[in-house]
ROSE-4610 file (N, C-alpha, C; in Angstrom, 1 decimal, always signed):
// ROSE-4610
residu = [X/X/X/X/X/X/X/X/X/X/X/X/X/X/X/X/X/X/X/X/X/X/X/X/X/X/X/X/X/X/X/X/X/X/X/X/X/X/X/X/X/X/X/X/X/X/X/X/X/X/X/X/X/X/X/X/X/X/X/X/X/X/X/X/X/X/X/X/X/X/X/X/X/X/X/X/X/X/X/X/X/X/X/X/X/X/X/X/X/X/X/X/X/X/X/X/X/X/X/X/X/X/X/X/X/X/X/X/X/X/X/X/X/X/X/X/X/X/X/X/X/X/X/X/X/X/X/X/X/X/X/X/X/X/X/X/X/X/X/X/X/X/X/X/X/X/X/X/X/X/X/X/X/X/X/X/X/X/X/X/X/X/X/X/X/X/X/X/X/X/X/X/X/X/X/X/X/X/X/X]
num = [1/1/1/2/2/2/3/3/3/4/4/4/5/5/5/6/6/6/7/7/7/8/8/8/9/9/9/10/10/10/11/11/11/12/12/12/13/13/13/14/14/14/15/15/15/16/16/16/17/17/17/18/18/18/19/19/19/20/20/20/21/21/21/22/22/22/23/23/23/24/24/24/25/25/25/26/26/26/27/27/27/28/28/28/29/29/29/30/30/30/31/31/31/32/32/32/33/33/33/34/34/34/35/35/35/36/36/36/37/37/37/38/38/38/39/39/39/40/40/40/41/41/41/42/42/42/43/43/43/44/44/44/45/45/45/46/46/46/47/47/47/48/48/48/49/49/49/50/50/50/51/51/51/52/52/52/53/53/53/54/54/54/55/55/55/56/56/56/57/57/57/58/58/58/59/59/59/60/60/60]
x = [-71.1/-71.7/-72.0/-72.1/-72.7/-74.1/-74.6/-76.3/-76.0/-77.2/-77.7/-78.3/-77.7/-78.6/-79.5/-80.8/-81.7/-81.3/-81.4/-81.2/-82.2/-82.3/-83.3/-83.1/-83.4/-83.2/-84.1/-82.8/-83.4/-84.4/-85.5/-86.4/-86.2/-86.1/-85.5/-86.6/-86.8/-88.0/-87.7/-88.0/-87.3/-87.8/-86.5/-86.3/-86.0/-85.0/-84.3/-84.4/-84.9/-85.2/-85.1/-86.2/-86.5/-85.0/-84.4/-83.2/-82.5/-82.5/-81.6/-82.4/-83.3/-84.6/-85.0/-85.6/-86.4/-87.7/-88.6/-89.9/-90.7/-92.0/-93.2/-94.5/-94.2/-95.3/-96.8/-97.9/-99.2/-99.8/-100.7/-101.8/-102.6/-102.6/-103.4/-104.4/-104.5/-105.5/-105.1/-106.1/-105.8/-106.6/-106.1/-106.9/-107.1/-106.8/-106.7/-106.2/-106.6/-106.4/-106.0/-104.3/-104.1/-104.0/-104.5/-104.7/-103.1/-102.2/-100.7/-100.2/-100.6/-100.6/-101.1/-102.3/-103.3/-103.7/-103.4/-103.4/-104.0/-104.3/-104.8/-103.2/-103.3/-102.4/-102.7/-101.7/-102.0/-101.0/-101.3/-100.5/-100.1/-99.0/-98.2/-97.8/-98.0/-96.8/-96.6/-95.2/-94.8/-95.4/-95.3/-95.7/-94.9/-94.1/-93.0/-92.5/-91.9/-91.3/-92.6/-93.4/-94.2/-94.4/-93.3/-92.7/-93.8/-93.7/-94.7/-94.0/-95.0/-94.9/-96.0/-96.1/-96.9/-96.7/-97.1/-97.0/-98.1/-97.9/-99.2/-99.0/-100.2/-101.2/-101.0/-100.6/-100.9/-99.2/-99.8/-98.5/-97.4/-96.3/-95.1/-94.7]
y = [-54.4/-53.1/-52.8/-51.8/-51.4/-51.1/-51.0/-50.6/-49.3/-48.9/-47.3/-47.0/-46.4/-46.3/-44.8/-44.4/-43.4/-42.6/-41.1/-40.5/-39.4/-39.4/-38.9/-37.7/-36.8/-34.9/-35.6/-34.5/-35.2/-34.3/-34.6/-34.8/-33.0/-32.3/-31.0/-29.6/-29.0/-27.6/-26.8/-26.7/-25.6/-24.3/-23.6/-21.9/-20.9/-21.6/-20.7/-18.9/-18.4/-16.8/-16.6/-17.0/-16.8/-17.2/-17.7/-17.6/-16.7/-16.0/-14.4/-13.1/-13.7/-12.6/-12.0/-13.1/-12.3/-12.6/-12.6/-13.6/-12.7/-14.0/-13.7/-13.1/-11.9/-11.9/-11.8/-11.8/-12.5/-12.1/-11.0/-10.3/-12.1/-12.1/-13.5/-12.7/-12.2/-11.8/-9.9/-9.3/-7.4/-7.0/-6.0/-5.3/-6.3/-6.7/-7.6/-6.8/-6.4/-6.0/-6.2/-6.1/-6.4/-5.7/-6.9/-6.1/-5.8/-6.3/-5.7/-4.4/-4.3/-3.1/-2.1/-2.4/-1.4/-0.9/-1.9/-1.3/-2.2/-1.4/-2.6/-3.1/-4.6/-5.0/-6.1/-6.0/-6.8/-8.2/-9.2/-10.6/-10.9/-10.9/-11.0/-13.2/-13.6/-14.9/-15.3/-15.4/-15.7/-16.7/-16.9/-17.8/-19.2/-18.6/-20.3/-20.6/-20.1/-20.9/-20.7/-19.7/-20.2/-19.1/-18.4/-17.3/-16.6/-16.2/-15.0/-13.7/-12.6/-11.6/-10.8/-9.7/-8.9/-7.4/-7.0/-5.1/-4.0/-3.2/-2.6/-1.0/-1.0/+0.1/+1.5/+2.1/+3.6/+3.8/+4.8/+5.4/+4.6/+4.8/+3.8/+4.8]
z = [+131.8/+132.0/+133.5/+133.9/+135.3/+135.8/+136.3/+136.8/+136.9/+136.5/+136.7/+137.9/+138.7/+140.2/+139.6/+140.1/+140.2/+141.2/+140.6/+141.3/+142.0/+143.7/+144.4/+144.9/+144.5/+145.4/+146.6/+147.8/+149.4/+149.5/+150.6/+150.8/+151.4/+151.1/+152.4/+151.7/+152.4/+152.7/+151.4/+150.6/+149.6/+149.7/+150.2/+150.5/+149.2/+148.8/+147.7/+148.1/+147.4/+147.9/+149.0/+150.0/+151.4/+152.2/+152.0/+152.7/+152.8/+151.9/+151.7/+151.7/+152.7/+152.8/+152.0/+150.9/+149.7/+149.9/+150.7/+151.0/+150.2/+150.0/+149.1/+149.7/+150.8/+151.3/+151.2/+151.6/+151.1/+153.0/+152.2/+153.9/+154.3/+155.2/+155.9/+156.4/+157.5/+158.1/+158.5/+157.7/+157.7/+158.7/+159.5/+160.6/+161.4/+162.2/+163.3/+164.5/+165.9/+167.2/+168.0/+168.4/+169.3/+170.4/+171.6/+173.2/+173.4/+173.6/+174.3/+173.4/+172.6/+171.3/+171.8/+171.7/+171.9/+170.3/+169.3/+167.9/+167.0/+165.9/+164.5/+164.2/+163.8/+163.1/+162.0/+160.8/+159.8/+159.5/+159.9/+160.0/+158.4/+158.2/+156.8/+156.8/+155.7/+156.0/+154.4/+154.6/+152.9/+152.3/+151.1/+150.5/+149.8/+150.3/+149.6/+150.8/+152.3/+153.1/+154.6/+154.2/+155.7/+156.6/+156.8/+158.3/+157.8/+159.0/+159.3/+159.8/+159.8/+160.6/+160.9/+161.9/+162.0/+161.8/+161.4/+161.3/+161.8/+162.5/+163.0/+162.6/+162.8/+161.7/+162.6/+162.2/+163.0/+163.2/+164.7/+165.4/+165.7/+165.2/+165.9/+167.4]
């Protein structure tokens, strides 16, 4: 007979979605002020891979 080796999924970040720009975004911190702006802005960061963004409030 032969031995059964175990098998281990490598150790790696799991994206799935967020790779193909499907992110779970989730408000962190709403109405927050930035000085180079000059504006309210609301800090976004997904929820299964991490990234962040910012969006600001008002006039583009």
């Amino acid at each position: 007979m032969s031995n059964v080796l175990p098998f281990k999924k490598p150790a790696a970040k799991p994206k799935g979605l967020c790779e193909h720009g499907f992110h779970k975004w989730k408000i962190v911190q709403e109405k927050q002020f930035d000085v180079k702006q000059g504006r309210l802005v609301t800090v976004y960061s997904c929820e299964r891979c991490g990234e962040k963004k910012v969006k600001a409030i008002g006039k583009d």
